[in-house]
Phi, psi and omega in degrees: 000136186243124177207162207195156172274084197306093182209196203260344198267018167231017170072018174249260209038030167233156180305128181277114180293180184254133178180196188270151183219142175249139133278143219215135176217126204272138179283183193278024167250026189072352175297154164287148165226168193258143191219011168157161150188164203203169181264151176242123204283180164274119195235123178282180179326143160055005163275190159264125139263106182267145175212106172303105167266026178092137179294120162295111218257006204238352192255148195213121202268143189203130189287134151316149201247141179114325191303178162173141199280000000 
């Protein structure tokens, strides 16, 4: 879950039409990567946008050796 202030001091503030919004993030060689995205409502100047960009299905977990619960 993601969430942000449409407002100018986050480089928006103008009304966000309803449509699909993507997200982007640079990996650590400066490429963009894509990292999720959802539909959104019509959001005016200076509201909350909350956006799920999805649960990750791919990670694999493994305990550190030394640890204990």
């Amino acid at each position: 879950m993601r969430e942000f202030t449409n407002s100018a001091a986050n480089h928006l503030g103008l009304p966000l039409p309803k449509g699909r919004l993507r997200v982007y993030r640079r990996d650590a060689e400066g490429q963009m990567e894509f990292t999720g995205e959802n539909v959104i409502d019509h959001t005016p100047r200076d509201e909350l946008v909350r956006l799920n960009t999805g649960n990750a299905f791919d990670l694999v977990g493994t305990q550190a050796h030394g640890l204990q619960d």
